[in-house]
RODO-2510 file (C-alpha; in nm, 4 decimals, decimal comma):
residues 467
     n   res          X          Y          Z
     1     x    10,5048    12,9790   -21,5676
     2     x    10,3167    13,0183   -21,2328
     3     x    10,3412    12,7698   -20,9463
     4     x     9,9575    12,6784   -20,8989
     5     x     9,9874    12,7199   -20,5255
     6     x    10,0119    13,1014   -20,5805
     7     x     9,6690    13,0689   -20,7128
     8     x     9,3290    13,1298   -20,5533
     9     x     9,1880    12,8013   -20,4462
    10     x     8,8490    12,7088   -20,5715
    11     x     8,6864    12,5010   -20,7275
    12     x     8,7758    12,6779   -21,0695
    13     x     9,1470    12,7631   -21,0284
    14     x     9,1832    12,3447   -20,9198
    15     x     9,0396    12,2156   -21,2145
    16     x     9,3049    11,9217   -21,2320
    17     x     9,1959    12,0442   -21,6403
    18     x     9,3535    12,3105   -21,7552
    19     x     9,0591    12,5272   -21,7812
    20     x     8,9845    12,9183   -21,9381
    21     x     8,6472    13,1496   -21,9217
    22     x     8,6341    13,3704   -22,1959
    23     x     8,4342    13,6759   -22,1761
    24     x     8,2071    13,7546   -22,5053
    25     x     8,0113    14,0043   -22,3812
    26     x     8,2244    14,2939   -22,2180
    27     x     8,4908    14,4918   -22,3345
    28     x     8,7082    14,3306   -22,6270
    29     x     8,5151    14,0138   -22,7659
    30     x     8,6845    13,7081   -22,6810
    31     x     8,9222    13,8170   -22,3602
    32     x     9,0009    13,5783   -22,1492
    33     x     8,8296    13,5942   -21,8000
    34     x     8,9775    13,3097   -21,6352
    35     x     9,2537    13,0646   -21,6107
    36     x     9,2730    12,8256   -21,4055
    37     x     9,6226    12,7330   -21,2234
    38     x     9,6724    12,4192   -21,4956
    39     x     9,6550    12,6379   -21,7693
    40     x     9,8517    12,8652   -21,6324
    41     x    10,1344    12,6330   -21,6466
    42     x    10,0394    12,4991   -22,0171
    43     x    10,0254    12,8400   -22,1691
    44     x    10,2697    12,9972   -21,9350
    45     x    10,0390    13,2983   -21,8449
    46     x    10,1497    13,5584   -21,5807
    47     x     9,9066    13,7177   -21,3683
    48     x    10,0013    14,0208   -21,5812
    49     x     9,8971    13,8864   -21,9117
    50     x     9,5394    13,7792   -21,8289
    51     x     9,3789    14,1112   -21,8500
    52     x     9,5294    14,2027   -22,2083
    53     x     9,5316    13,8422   -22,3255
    54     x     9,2591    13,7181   -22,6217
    55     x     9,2126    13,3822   -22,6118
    56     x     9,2499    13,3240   -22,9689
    57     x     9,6076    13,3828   -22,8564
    58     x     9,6554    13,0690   -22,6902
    59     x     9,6156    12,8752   -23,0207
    60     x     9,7969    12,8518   -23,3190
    61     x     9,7739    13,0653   -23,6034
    62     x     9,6193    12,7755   -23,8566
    63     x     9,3338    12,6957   -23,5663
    64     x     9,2639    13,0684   -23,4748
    65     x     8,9486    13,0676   -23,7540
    66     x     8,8487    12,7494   -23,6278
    67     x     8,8819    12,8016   -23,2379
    68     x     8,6828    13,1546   -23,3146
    69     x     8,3751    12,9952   -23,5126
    70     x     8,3444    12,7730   -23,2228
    71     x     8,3744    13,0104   -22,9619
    72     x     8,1201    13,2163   -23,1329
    73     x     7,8803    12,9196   -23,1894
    74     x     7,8893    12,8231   -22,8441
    75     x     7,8269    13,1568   -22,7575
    76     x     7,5260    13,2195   -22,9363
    77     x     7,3542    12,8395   -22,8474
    78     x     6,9846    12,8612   -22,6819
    79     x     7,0890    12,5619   -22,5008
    80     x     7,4471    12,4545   -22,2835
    81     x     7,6096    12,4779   -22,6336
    82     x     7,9073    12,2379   -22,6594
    83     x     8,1725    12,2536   -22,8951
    84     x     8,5342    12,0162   -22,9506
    85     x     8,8420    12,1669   -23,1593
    86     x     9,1622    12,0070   -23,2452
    87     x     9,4757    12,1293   -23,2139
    88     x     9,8185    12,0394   -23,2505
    89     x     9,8301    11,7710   -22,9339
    90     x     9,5769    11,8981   -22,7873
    91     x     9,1283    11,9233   -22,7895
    92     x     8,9629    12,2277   -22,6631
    93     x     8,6030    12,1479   -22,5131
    94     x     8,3599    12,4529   -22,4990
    95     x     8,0773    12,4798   -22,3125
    96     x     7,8550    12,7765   -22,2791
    97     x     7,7982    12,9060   -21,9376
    98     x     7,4894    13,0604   -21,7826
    99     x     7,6136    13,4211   -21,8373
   100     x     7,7228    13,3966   -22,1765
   101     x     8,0493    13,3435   -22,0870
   102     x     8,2166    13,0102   -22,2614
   103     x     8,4263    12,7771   -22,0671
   104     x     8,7246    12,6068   -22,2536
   105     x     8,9359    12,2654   -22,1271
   106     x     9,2087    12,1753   -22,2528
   107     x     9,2645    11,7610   -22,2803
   108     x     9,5426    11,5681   -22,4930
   109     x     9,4548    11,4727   -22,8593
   110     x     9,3093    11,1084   -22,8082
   111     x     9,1626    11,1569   -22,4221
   112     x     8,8681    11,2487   -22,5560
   113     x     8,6238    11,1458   -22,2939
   114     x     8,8669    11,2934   -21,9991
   115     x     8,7334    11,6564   -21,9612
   116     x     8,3675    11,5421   -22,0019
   117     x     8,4090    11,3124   -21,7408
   118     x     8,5818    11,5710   -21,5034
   119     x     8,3087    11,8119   -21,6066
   120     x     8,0861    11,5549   -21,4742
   121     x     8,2474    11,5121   -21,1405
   122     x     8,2652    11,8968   -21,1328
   123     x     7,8976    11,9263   -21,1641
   124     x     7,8394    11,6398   -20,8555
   125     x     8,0881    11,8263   -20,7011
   126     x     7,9429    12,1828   -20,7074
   127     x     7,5766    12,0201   -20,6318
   128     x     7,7072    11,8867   -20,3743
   129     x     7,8204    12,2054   -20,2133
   130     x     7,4948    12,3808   -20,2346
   131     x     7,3548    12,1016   -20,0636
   132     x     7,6284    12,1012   -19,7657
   133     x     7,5445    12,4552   -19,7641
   134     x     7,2124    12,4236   -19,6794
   135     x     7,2842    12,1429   -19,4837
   136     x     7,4135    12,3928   -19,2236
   137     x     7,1154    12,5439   -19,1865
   138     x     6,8612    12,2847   -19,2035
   139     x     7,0448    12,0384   -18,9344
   140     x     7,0481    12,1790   -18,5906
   141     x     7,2395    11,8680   -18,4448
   142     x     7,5516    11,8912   -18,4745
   143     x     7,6238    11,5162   -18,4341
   144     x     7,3882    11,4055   -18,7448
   145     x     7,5016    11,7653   -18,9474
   146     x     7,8482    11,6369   -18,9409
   147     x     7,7670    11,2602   -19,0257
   148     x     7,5383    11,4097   -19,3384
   149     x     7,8077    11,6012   -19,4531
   150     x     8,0875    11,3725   -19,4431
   151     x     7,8556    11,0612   -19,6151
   152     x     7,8533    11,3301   -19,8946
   153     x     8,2105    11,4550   -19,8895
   154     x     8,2503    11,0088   -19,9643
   155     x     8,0187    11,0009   -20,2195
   156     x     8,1569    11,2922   -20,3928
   157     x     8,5385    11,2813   -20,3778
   158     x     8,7249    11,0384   -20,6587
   159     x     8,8344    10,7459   -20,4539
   160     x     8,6792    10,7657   -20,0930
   161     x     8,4951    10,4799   -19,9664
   162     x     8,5364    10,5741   -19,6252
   163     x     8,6564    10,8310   -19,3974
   164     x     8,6257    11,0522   -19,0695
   165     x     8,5828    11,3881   -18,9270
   166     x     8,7509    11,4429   -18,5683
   167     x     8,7110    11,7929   -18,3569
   168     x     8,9113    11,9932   -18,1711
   169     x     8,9071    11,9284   -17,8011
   170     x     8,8921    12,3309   -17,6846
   171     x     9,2296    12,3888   -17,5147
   172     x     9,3737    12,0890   -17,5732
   173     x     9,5859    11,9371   -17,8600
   174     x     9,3797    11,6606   -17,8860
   175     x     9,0523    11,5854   -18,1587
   176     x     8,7414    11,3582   -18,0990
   177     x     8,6046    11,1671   -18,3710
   178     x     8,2125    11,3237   -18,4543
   179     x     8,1585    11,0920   -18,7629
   180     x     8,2692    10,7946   -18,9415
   181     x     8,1655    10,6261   -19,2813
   182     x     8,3016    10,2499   -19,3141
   183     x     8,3957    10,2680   -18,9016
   184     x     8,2558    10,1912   -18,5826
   185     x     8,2216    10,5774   -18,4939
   186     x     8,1179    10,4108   -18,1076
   187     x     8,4630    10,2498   -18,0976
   188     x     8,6609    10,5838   -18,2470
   189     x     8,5088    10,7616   -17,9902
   190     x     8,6029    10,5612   -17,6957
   191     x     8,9570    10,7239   -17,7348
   192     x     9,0830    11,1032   -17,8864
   193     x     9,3372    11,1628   -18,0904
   194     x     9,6413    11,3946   -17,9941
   195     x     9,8182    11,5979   -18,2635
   196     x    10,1263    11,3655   -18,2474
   197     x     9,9010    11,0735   -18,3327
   198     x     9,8192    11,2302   -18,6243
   199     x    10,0078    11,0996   -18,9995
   200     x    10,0618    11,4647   -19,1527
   201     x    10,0523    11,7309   -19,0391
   202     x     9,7264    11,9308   -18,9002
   203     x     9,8846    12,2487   -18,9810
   204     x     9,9222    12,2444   -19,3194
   205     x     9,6039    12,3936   -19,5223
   206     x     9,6399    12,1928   -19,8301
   207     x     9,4581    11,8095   -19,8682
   208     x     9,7488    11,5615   -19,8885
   209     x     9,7579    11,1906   -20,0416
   210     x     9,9022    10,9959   -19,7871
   211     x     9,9847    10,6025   -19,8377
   212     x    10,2213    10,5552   -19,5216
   213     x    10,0314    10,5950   -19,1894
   214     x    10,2463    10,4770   -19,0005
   215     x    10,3624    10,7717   -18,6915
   216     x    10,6654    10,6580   -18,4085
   217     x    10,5393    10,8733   -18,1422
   218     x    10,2027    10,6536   -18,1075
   219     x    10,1536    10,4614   -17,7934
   220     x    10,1127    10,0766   -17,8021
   221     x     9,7514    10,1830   -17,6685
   222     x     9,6615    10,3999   -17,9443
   223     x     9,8361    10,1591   -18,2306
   224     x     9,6291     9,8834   -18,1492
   225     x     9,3206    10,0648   -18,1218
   226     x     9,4045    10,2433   -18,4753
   227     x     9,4857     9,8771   -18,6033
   228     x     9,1100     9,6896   -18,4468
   229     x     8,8981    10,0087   -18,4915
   230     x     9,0808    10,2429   -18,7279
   231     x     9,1405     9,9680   -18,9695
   232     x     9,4638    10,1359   -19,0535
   233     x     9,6279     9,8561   -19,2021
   234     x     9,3419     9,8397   -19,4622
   235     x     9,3926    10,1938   -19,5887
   236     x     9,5759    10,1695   -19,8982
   237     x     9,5288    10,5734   -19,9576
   238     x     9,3987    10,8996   -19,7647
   239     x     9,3586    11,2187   -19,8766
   240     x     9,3406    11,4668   -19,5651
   241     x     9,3039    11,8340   -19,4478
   242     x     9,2661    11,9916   -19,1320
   243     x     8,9801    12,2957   -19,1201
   244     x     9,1556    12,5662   -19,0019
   245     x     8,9818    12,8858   -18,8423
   246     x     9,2294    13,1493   -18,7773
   247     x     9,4953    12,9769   -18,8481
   248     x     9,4277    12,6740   -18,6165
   249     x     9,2783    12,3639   -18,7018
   250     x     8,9466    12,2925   -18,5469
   251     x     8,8986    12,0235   -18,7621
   252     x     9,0158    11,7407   -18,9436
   253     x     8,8616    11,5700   -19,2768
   254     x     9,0119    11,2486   -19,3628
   255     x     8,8948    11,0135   -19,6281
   256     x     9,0094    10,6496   -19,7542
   257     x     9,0631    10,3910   -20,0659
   258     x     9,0873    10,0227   -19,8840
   259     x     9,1536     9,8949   -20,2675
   260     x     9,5006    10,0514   -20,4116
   261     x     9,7863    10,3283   -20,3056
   262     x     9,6894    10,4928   -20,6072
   263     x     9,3286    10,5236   -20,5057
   264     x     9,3285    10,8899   -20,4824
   265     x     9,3939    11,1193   -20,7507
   266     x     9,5014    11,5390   -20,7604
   267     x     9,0924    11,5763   -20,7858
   268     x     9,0170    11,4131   -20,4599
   269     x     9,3068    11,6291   -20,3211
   270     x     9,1557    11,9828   -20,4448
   271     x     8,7701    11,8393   -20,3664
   272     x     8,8884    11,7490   -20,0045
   273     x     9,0869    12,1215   -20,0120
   274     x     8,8118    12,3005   -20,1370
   275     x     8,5723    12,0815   -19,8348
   276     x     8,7762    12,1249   -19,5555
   277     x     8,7556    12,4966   -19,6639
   278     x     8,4050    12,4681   -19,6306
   279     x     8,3441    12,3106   -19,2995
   280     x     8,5356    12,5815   -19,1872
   281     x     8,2668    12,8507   -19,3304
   282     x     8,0141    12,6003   -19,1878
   283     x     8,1823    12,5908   -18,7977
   284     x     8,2122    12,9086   -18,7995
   285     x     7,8726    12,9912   -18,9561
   286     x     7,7270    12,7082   -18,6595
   287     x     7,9135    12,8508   -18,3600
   288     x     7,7791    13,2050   -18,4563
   289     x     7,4279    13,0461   -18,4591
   290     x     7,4794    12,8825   -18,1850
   291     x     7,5925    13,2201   -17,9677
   292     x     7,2818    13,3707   -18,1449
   293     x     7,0403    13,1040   -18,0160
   294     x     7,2556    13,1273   -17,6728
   295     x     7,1973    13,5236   -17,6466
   296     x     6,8394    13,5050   -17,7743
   297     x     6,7177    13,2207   -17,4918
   298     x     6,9153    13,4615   -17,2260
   299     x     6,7359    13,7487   -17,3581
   300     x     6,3958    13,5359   -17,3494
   301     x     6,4987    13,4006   -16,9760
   302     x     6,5729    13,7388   -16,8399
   303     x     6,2134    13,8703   -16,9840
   304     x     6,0291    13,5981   -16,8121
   305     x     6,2257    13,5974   -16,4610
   306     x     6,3008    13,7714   -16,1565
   307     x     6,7230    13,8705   -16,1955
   308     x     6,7362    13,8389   -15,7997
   309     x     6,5892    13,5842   -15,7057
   310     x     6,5667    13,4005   -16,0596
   311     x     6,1759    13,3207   -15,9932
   312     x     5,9335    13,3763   -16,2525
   313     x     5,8724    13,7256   -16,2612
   314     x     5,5541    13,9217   -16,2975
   315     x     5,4628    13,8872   -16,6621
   316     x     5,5872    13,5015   -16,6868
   317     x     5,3214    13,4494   -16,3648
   318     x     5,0774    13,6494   -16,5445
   319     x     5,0821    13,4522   -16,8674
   320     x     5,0982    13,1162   -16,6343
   321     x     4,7837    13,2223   -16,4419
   322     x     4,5175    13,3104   -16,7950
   323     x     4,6297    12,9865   -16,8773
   324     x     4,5530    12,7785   -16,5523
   325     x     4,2378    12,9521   -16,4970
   326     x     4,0917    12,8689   -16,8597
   327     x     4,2255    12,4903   -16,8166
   328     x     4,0512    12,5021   -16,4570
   329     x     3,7182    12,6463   -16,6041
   330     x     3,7461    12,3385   -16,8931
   331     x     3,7640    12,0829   -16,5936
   332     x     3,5464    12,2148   -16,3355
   333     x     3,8068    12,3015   -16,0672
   334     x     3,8889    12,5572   -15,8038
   335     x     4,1778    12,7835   -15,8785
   336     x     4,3578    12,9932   -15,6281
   337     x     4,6201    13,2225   -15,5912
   338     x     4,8432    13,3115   -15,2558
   339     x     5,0061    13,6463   -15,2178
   340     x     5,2866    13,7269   -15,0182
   341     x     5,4205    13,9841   -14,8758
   342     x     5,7508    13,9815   -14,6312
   343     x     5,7101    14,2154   -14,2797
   344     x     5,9094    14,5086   -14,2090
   345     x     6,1516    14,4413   -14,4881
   346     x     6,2122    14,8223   -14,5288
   347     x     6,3986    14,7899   -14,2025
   348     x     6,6054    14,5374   -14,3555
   349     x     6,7034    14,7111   -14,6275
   350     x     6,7654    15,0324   -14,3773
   351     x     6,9867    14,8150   -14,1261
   352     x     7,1705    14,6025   -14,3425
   353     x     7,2420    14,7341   -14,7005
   354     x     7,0499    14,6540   -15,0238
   355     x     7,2775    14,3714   -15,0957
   356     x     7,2093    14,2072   -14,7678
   357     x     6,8024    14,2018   -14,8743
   358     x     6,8946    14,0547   -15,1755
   359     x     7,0525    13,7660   -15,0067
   360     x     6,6822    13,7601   -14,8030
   361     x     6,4945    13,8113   -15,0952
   362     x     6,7185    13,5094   -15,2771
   363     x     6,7236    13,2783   -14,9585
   364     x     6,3094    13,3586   -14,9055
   365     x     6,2432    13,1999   -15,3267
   366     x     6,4797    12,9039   -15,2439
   367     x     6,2418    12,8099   -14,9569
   368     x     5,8904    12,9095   -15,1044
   369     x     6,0346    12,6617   -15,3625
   370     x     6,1235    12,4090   -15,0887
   371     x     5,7828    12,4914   -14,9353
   372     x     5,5639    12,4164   -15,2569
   373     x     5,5009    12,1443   -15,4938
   374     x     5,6915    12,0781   -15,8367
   375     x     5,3727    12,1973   -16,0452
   376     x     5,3503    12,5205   -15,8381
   377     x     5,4950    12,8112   -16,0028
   378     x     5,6523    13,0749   -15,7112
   379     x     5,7076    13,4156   -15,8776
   380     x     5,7952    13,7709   -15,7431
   381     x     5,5590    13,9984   -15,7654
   382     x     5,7906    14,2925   -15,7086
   383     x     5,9893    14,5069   -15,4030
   384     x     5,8732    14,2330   -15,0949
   385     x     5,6199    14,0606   -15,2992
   386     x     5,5535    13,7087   -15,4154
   387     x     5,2844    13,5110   -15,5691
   388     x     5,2276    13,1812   -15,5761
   389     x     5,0125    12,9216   -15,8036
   390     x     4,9248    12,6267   -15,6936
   391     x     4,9244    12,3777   -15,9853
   392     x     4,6772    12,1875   -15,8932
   393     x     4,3516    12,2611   -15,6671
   394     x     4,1090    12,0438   -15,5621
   395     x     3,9349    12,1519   -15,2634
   396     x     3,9328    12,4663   -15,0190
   397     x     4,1061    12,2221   -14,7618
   398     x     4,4569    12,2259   -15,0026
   399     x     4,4498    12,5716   -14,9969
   400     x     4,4668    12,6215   -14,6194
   401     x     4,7504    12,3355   -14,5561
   402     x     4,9210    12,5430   -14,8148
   403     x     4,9113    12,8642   -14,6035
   404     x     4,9827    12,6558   -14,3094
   405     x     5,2997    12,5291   -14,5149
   406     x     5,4253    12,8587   -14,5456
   407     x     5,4564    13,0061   -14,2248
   408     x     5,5772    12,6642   -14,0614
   409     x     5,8820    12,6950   -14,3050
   410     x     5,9343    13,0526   -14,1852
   411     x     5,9452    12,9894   -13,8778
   412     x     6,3385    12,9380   -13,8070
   413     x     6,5852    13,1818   -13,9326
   414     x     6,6650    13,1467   -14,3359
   415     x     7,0458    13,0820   -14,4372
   416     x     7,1835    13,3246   -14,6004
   417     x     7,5285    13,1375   -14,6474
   418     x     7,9120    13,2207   -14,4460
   419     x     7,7177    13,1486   -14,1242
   420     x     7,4436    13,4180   -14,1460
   421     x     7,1350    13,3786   -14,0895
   422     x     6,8238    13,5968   -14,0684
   423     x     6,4567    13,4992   -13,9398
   424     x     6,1814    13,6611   -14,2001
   425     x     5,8372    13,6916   -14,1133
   426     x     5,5652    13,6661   -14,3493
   427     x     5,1972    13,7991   -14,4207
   428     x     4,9978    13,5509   -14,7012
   429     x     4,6379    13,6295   -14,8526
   430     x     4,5402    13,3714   -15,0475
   431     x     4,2087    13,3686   -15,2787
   432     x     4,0335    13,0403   -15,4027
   433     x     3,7524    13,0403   -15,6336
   434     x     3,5212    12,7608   -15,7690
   435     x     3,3140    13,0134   -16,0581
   436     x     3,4995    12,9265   -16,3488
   437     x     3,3990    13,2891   -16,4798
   438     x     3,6664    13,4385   -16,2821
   439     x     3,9553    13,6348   -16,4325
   440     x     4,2808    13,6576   -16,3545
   441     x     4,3160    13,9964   -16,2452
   442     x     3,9826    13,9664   -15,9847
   443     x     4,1848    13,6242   -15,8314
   444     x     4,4796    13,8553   -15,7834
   445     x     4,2937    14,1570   -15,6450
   446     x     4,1046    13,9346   -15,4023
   447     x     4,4688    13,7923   -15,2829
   448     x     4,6160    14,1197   -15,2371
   449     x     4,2813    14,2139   -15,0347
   450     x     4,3544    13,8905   -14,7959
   451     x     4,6803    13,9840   -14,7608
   452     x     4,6120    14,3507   -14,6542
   453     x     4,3696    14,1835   -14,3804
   454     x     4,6577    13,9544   -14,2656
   455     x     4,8311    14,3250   -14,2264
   456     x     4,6006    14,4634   -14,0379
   457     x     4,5689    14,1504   -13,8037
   458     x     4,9372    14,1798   -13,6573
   459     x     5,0954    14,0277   -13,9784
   460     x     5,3118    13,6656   -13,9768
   461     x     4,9440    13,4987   -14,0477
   462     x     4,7515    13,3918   -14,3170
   463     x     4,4207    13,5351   -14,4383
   464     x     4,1899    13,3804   -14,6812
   465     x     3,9113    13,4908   -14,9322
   466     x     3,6834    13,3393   -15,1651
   467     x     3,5707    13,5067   -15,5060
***
């Protein structure tokens, strides 16, 4: 015979029923395709034997003609054909299977209901996993996607009226509690769990019933808040696992009978194996979502802004500008644009290093920012250049404080940080415009123009134009 935990764990091979599939389509009619860990150990089948093994083999010679009309009935049902058989001490229940294949369980002469009510619990069970399944992907908070799934994980396990979920701290041997049913999850999570806190251990892959919860190396602290939050002395049983991801657990699925020790059966232990199991497909599934989503909002940030200074950069500005100008023509208001354009920079750049202009080019869109409004979007334009647009305008007066604004903060020299400074002069154009048939690209044009003219007229000044 073959210890089961040499088998493959699934939902199949920890049928607490011992359990066959036999294959009537392929190869030699009637082979066995499966066998589950519990009939392993009834038959005593080696790994060996499976592949040259009929199943008609497993029964006695007087029930062979009986066990292979049924199998062959089953088989051949337009519907889930079911089918019992006696044998000596024992029934075999047959149910046809989707593929064609029949699935045989094996229950003691006078249990008769047993395997169809495992079968049932099977079927909740495997529903139930589709639907966690797609859980991950339809919950994007993590907080309610693990309080969904463990409410399920209670209402499908034999035995569980309540139970928890706890994380892994990152770096730490400690776990916070992320849901609860039949807790006060606000209570758990005033406090985290270390590993030593914990009543098996976290290491061990396979769901354990546990009656004795008791653990020495808890702190006064941490027993009392187990006994008033935890309701520990209430748990009569718990079955257990921790979700391990490469070998360490970054999880832990607990779940509780408040009625007897014997609560929990070798079903909830395999459903809360096969679940932990899961999560751990789930996390990992999440966190790769999660770096996805990450990567794909820094891909979407650096196409809309400026990597030196981290303004807005050309295209976001553009996009911001078609929009303001068709809300300004809907309301009747002035729209302007101011462009900027810093003097003699090249000499900067000449003098001191392209690393040192970046520091001028950074410390210049910290204090345009300082300079402007909160609804006034301050982009570079490119090399030198920035734009500016006003959120709001309401008259031609607004526009020239706003220049004004601008070279008053310029003034004094910028800080550039470890005690340097550096003084930056400035040339603005700004255009302002009150004909709502105005594009974008003329109200730019028409800056640029100003700006030129502040140029030509010694530059650190402000020119303006109307379109």
């Amino acid at each position: 015979m073959q210890d089961s935990d040499h088998c493959s764990c699934g939902l199949f091979e920890f049928s607490p029923v011992p359990t066959v599939r036999v294959d009537l389509q392929h190869g030699a009619p009637g082979r066995l395709a499966a066998v589950s860990c519990e009939a392993r150990s009834l038959f005593g089948i080696q790994d060996s034997d499976i592949e040259q093994l009929l199943a008609s083999e497993l029964v006695d010679a007087q029930s062979r003609e009986q066990w292979t009309a049924s199998l062959e009935h089953v088989a051949s049902s337009t519907d889930d054909g079911v089918s019992t058989v006696k044998l000596p001490s024992l029934l075999a229940h047959m149910r046809r299977l989707p593929a064609g294949d029949v699935l045989a369980q094996f229950t003691s002469t006078g249990d008769n209901n047993l395997a169809d009510r495992i079968l049932d619990e099977q079927k909740q069970f495997r529903v139930a996993l589709l639907e966690l399944g797609e859980l991950a992907h339809t919950t994007k908070d993590d907080d309610d996607f693990y309080q969904r799934l463990l409410e399920r994980t209670v209402e499908v396990v034999p035995g569980a009226q309540g139970g928890s979920i706890q994380l892994a701290i990152p770096d730490t041997t400690t776990f916070r509690f992320v849901a609860a049913v039949g807790y006060d999850l606000a209570g758990l999570q005033q406090r985290v769990l270390d590993r030593q806190d914990f009543f098996r251990d976290t290491l061990s892959p396979k769901a354990q019933i546990v009656t004795d919860l008791t653990v020495d190396a808890r702190t006064p602290e941490v027993r009392e808040w187990l006994e008033t939050i935890g309701r520990l002395s209430e748990i009569q049983s718990n079955v257990s696992a921790p979700v391990l991801v490469d070998g360490l657990p970054v999880a832990f699925l607990s779940v509780d009978n408040f009625v007897a020790p014997d609560g929990m059966n070798e079903t909830s232990v395999e459903m809360v194996t096969v679940l932990a199991r899961l999560i751990g497909d789930l996390y990992v599934r999440r966190q790769l979502e999660f770096e996805i989503r990450r990567e794909r909002e820094a891909f979407r940030h650096l196409a809309l802004h400026d990597p030196v200074t981290g303004l807005a950069n050309r295209r976001q500005f553009e996009q911001s500008l078609e929009g303001a100008l068709a809300a300004a023509g809907r309301r009747s208001r002035p729209s302007a644009v101011v462009f900027i354009d810093l003097d003699d920079f090249k000499g900067v750049n000449d003098s001191f290093g392209h690393d040192f202009g970046d520091r001028v080019l950074g410390a210049t869109a910290l204090a345009l920012q300082d300079t402007v409004r909160g609804s006034d979007i301050v982009a570079r334009w490119g090399g030198d250049e920035f734009v500016i647009l006003p959120g709001r305008i309401e008259s031609v007066e607004q526009v020239t404080e706003l220049g004004a604004r601008i070279l008053a903060r310029f003034a004094d020299p910028l800080d550039l940080g470890d005690g340097v400074s550096h003084l930056v002069t400035m040339s603005v154009g700004i255009s302002w415009s009150t004909d709502s048939r105005v594009g974008p690209e003329q109200l730019v044009r028409t800056a640029d123009e100003a700006l030129y003219e502040a140029k030509a007229d010694g530059k650190a000044t402000v020119r303006f134009r109307k379109v």
